[in-house]
C-alpha positions as CSV (number, residue, x, y, z in Angstrom):
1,X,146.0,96.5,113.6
2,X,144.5,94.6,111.3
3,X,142.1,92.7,113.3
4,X,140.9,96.2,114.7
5,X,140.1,97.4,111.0
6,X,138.5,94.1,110.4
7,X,136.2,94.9,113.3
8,X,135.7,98.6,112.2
9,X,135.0,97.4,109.2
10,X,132.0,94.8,111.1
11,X,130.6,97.7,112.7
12,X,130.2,99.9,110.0
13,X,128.4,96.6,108.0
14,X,126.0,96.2,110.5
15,X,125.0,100.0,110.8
16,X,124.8,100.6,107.4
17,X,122.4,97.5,107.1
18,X,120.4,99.7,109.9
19,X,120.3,102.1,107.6
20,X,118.9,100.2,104.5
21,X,116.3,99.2,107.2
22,X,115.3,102.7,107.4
23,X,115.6,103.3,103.3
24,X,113.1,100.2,102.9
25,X,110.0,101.9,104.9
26,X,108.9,104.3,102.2
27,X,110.2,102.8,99.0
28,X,107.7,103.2,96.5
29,X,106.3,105.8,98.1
30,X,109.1,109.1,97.4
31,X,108.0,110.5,94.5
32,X,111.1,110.7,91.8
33,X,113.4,111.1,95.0
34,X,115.1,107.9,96.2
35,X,114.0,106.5,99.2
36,X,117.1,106.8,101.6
37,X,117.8,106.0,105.3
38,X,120.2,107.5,107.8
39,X,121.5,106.4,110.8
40,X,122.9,108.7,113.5
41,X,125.6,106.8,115.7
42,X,127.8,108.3,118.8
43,X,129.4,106.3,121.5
44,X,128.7,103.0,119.9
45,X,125.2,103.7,120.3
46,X,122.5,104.5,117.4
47,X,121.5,108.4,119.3
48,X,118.7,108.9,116.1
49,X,117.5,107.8,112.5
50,X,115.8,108.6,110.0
51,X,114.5,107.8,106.3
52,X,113.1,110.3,103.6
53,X,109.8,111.0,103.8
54,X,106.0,110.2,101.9
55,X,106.5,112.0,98.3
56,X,110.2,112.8,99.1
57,X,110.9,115.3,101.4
58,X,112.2,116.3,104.2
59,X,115.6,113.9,102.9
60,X,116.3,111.0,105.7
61,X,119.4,113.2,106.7
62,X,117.4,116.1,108.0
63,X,114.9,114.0,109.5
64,X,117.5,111.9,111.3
65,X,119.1,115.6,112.7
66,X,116.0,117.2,113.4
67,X,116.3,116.2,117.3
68,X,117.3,118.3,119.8
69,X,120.3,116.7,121.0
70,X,124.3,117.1,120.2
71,X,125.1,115.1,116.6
72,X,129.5,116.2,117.9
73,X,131.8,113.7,116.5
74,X,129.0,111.3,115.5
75,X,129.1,108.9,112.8
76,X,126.2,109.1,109.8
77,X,125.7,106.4,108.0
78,X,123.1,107.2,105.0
79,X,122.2,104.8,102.0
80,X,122.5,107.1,99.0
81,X,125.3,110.2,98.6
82,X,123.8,113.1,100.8
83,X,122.6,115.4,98.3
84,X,124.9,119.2,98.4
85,X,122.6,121.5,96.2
86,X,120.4,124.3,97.0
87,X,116.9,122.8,95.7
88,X,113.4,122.9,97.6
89,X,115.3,122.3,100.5
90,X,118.9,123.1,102.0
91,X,121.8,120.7,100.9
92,X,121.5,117.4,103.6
93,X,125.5,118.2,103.6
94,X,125.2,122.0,105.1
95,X,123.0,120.2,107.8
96,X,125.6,117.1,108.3
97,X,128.1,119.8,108.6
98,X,126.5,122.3,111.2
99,X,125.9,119.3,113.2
100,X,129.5,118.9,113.3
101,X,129.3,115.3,112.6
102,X,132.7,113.3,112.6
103,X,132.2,110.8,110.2
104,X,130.0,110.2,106.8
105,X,130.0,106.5,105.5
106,X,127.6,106.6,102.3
107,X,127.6,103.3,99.9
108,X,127.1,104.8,96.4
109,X,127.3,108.2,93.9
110,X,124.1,109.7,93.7
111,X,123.5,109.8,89.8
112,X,121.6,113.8,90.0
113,X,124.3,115.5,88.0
114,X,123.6,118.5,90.4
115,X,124.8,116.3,93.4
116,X,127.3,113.1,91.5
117,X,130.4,112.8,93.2
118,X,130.4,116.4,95.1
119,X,129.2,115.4,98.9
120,X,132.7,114.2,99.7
121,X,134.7,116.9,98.4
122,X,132.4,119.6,100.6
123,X,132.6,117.4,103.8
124,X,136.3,117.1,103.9
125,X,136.5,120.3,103.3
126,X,135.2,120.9,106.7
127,X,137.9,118.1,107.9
128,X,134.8,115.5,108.2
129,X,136.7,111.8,107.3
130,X,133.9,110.2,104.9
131,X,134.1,106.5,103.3
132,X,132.6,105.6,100.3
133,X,131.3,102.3,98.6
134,X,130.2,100.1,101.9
135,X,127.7,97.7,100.6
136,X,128.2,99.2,96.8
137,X,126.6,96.1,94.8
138,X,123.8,95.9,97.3
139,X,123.0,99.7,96.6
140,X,122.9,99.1,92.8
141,X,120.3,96.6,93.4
142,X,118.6,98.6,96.1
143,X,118.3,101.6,93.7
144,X,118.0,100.3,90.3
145,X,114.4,101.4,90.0
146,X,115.9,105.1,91.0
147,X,119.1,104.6,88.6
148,X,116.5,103.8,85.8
149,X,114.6,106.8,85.6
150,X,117.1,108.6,83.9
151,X,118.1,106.5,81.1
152,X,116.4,105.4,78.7
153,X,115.8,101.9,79.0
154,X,112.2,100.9,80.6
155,X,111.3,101.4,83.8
156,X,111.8,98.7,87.0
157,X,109.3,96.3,86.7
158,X,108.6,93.6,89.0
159,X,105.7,90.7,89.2
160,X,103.8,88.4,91.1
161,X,101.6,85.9,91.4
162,X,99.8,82.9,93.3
163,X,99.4,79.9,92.0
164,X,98.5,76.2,93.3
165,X,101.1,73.3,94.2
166,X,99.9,71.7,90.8
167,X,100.7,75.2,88.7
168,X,97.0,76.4,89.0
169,X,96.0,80.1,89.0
170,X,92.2,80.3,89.1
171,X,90.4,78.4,91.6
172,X,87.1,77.5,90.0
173,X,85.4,76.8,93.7
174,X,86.8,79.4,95.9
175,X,88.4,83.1,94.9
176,X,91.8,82.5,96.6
177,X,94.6,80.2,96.2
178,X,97.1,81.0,98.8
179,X,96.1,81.3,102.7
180,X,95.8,84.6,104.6
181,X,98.8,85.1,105.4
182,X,100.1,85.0,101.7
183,X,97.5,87.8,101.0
184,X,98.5,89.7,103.9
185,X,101.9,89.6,102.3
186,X,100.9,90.2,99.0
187,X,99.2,93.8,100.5
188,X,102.4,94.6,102.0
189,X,104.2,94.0,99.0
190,X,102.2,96.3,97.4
191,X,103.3,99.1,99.8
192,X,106.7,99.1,98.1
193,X,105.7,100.1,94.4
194,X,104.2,103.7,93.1
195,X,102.2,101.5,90.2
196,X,100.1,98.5,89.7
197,X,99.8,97.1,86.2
198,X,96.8,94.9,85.5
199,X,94.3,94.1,82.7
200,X,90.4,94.9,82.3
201,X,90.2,91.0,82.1
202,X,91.5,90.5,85.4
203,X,89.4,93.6,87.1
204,X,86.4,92.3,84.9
205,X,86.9,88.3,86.3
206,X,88.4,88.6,89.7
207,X,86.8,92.4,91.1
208,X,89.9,93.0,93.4
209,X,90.2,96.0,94.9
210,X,94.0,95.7,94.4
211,X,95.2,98.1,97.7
212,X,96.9,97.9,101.1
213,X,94.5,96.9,103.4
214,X,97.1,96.7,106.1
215,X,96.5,99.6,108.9
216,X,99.2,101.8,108.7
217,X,99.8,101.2,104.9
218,X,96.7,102.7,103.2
219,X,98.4,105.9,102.1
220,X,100.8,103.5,100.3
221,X,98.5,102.0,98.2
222,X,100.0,102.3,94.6
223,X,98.3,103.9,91.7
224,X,96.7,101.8,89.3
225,X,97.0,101.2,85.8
226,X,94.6,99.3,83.5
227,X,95.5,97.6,80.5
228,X,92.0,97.6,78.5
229,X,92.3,97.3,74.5
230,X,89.0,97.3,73.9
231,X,87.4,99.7,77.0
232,X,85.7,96.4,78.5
233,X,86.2,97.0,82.0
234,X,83.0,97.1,84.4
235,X,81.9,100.1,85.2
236,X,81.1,99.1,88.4
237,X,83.7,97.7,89.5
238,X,84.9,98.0,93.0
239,X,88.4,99.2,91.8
240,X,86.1,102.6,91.3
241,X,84.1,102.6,94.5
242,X,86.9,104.0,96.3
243,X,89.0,105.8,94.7
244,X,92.0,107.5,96.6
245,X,94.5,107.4,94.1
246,X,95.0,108.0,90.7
247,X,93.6,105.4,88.6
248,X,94.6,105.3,84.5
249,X,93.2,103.2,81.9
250,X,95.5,102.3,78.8
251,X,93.2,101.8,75.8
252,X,92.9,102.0,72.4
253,X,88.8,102.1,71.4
254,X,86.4,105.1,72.2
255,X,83.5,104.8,73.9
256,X,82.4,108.4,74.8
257,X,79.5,107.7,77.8
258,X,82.2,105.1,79.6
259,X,85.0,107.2,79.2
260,X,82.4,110.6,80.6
261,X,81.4,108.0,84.0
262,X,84.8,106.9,84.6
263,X,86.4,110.6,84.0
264,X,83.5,111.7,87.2
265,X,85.1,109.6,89.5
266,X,88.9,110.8,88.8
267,X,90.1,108.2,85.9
268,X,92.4,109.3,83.8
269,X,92.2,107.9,80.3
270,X,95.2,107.5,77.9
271,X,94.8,106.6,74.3
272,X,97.7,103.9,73.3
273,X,98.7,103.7,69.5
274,X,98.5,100.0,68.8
275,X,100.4,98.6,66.1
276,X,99.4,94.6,66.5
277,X,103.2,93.3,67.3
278,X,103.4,92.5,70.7
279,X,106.5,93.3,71.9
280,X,106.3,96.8,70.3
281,X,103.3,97.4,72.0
282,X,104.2,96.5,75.6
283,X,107.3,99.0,75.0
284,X,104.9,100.9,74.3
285,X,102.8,100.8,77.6
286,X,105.9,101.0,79.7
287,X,107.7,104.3,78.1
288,X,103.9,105.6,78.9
289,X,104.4,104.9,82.3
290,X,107.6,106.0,82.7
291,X,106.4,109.1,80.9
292,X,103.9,109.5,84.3
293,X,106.6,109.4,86.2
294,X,106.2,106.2,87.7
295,X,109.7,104.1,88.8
296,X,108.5,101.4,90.3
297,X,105.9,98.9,88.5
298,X,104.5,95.8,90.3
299,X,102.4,93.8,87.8
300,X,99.3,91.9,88.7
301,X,97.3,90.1,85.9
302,X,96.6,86.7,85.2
303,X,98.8,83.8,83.3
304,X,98.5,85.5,79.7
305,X,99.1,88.7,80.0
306,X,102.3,88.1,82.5
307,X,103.3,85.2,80.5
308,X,103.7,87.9,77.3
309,X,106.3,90.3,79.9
310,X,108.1,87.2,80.9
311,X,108.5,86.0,77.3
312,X,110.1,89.0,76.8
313,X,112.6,89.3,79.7
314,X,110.1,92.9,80.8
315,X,110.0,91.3,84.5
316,X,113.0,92.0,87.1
317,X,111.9,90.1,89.8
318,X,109.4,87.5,90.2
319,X,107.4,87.1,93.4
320,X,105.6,83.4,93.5
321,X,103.4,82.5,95.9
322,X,102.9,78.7,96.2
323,X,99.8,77.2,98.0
324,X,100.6,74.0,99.7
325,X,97.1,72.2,98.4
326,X,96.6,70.8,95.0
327,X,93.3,71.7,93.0
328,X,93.2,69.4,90.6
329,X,90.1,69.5,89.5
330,X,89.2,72.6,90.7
331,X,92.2,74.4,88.7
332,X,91.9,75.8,85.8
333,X,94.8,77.9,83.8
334,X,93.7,80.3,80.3
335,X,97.3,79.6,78.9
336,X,100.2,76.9,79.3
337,X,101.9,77.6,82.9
338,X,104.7,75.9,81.0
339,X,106.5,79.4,81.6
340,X,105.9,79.1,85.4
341,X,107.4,75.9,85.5
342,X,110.5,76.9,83.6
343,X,111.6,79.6,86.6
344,X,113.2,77.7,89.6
345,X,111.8,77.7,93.1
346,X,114.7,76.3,95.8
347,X,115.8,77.1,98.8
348,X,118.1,79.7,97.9
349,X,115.0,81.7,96.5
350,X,112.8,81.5,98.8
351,X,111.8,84.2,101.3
352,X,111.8,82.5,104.8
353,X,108.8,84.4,106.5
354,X,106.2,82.1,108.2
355,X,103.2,81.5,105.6
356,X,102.1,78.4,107.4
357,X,102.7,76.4,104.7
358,X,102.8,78.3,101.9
359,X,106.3,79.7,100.4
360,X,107.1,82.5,98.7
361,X,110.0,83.2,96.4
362,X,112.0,85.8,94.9
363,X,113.2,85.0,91.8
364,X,115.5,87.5,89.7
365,X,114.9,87.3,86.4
């Protein structure tokens, strides 16, 4: 008996890591509704799936039971609590139950007051066995940024950046410092955040466009936030040439023509109180982008203005790309990388996917 529940218990691992899968493809991209995935499985066999879709809806339970085929006695795995309210759309349980599915295996609560704790109680109701808490530390981690939104501490914030094997982050000869494949990455990357935070300074030196220029992944491209004190940035820059999404511009000086150009091609721009510390002032710029609704923040600046969020424990996770070639001369840093050098890179931390031979890591901060 108990080396058939220990393989039950296998089996439902493995389909509920199918499931996260499935919850991966649109994070970032839901809106302020989490980013779930659902697996449909009968016979041993995976019959559909299904994950919540661009801006949040249809839920991944109604996409994974849209099919035309017979969900009897099937097991449904899904990521998050299936939601059991009457909102823009039916309850994802009134669907699990008309499909007469057998089983519900679900990892964590949802926190939505309107939907905490009550999916279980309906589905047993209709005699549907359900188990809870399968992968439950992996899904606070998974859905931190979604957890977030409604307390009041700031929102998820993440970070990344490239830098040489001797801790440069400006190549004075060439624009890059990591290979193709490390800014293939870094696109795709992209893909999983709703926001980009950078600075005038690094729109004004580098002119990045800062999108997904991965087919498939345009519509993911996050909007962008600017971080630009003293309204600096270049008008023609060609962040502004192309302009499908929402870009804002955090500053704190006027400049009434600028502001009038950049308003013309669908800027936003918000006026920050600025009270010289620091600290309060980066508080400041993340309750602002909370306020916008925004849950998941992937900065991209250069050294300074990251080294300030790390300083201040602001970051989550760090994402470090590391050239294999040394500049040397060519390098050139505008603060210590001291900071960089403090966060360990090892083997545990590091994201084994084939960048030639660069690395990446993932460090939690």
């Amino acid at each position: 008996m108990a080396k058939q529940n220990k393989k039950s218990n296998s089996v439902d691992l493995n389909y509920m890591k199918l499931a996260y899968e499935q919850a991966s493809i649109n994070l970032g991209s839901t809106s302020t509704n989490p980013s779930v995935g659902c697996i449909v499985v009968k016979n041993n066999s995976v019959i559909s799936s299904g994950y919540t879709s661009l801006n949040g809806r249809p839920h991944a339970e109604n996409n994974a039971l849209k099919k035309k085929i017979d969900y009897r006695n099937s097991d449904l795995y899904v990521t998050l609590e299936p939601c059991s309210h009457h909102g823009k759309t039916p309850p994802c349980t009134d669907n699990i139950i008309s499909k007469e599915i057998k089983r519900v295996i679900f990892p964590i609560n949802d926190i939505d007051k309107i939907s905490k704790k009550k999916a279980e109680k309906k589905l047993k109701k209709k005699k549907i066995s359900v188990r809870k808490f399968l992968l439950k530390n992996f899904a606070k981690d998974f859905y931190r940024s979604y957890f977030l939104q409604s307390s009041k501490e700031q929102p998820y914030v993440d970070a990344k950046l490239a830098i040489s094997k001797d801790f440069f982050t400006i190549n004075k000869k060439n624009k890059w410092i990591t290979n193709i494949k490390s800014r293939r990455l870094g696109n795709f990357l992209r893909s999983k955040y709703d926001c980009l935070l950078t600075t005038a300074k690094t729109v004004n030196d580098d002119n990045p466009l800062l999108d997904c220029r991965i087919e498939g992944l345009e519509k993911k491209t996050p909007d962008l936030v600017i971080i630009d004190r003293s309204f600096s940035v270049k008008k023609n820059s060609k962040i502004f040439e192309k302009n499908n999404r929402q870009i804002y511009i955090f500053t704190t000086s006027y400049n009434k023509p600028k502001e009038s150009l950049l308003k013309k091609k669908g800027v936003k721009i918000i006026k920050l109180f600025q009270n010289g510390d620091i600290t309060s002032d980066l508080r400041n710029v993340l309750y602002n982008l909370k306020k916008l609704g925004f849950s998941r923040i992937l900065v991209e600046s250069g050294i300074t203005f990251l080294s300030q969020m790390l300083e201040r424990n602001m970051i989550e996770n760090f994402y470090l790309f590391k050239s294999f070639e040394k500049l040397n001369l060519k390098g050139l840093n505008n603060c210590s990388p001291l900071f960089i050098k403090k966060i360990k890179t090892n083997k545990r931390n590091r994201i084994e996917v084939s960048l030639d031979e660069d690395n990446l890591y993932k460090v939690k901060l």
